[in-house]
Structure formats: structure tokens, C-alpha cells
C-alpha positions in Angstrom: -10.7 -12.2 14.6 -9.8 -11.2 11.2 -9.2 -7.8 9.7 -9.1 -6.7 6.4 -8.3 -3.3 4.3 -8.7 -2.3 0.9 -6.1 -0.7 -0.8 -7.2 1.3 -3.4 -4.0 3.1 -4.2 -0.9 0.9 -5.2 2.8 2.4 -7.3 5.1 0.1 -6.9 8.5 1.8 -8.4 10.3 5.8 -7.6 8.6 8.7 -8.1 6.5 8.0 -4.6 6.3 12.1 -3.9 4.6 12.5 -7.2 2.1 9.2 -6.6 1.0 10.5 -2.8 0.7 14.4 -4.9 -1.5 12.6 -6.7 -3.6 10.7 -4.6 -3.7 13.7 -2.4 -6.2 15.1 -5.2 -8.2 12.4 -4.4 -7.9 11.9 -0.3 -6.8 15.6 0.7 -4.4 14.3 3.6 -0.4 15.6 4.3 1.6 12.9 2.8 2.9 11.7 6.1 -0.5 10.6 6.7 -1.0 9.2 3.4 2.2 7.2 3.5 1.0 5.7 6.3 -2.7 4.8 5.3 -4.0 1.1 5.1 -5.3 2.4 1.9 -2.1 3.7 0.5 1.0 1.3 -0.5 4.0 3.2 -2.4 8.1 2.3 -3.2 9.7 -0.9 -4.3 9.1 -3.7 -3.7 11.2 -4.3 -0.6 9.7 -0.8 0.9 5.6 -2.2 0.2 6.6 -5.6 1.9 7.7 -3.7 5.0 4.5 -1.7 5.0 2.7 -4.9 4.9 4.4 -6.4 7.9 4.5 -3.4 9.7 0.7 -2.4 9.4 -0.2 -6.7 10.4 2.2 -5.9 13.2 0.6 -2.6 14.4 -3.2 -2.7 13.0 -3.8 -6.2 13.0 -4.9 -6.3 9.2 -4.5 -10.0 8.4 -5.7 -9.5 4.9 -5.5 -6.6 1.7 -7.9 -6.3 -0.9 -5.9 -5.2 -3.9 -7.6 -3.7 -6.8 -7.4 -5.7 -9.7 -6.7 -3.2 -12.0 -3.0 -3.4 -10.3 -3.2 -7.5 -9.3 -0.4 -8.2 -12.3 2.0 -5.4 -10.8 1.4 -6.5 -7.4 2.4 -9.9 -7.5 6.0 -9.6 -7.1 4.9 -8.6 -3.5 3.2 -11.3 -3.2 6.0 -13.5 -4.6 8.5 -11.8 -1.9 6.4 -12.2 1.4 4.9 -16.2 0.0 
């Protein structure tokens, strides 16, 4: 079986209090909770990459939908985990 999740909200780079401030406008959730979302990935690179493998590990998700309004910033991810 194969599960996916969208992503809607992607920051790659510091400043991750002030990203899940904002998307907490927009999904009024603690930030614990929002850090930990399938819909929510935030740090460097190194830090998305581990929530990646750890939300495959522990959710199953064996594909993300990335917006593609943040597809050119995403793919050194992609480059990391290839």
C-alpha cells in the first residue's frame, strides 16, 4: 500500500520559530504539534531529511507532494536523500 501527504508548508533555512509563528496563523496548532505535522517540514537541510525518514519510518508515508511554488528550494533535499 502506498501513502502519500501533501506538504503545504516548507522553510528550509533558521528562523523555524518564526516560520511555525507563522503557519500557526494559518493551522492554529502549539508548535510542537506543528513541527511534527506531515504537512509541515522546517530547518536545514540535514534537519528536513530526518523528518522525511522519520515520518516513512513511523507513518508509513512513502511519498510527499511538495508545492511547486517551493520545488526549486526543495531540491537539495531531494539531492541529499537520492
Amino acid at each position: 500500500m502506498d501513502l502519500c501527504a501533501t506538504v503545504f508548508f516548507v522553510h528550509l533555512g533558521p528562523d523555524k520559530a518564526a516560520f511555525l509563528d507563522w503557519v500557526a496563523t494559518k493551522l492554529p496548532l502549539p508548535h510542537q504539534q506543528l513541527a511534527h505535522s506531515p504537512l509541515v517540514l522546517t530547518g536545514d537541510i540535514d534537519e528536513v531529511c530526518e523528518m522525511i525518514r522519520t515520518r516513512r519510518q513511523l507513518l508509513g508515508l512513502n511519498y510527499l507532494l511538495i508545492k511547486d511554488d517551493v520545488m526549486h528550494a526543495f531540491a537539495p533535499v531531494l539531492e541529499r536523500l537520492a
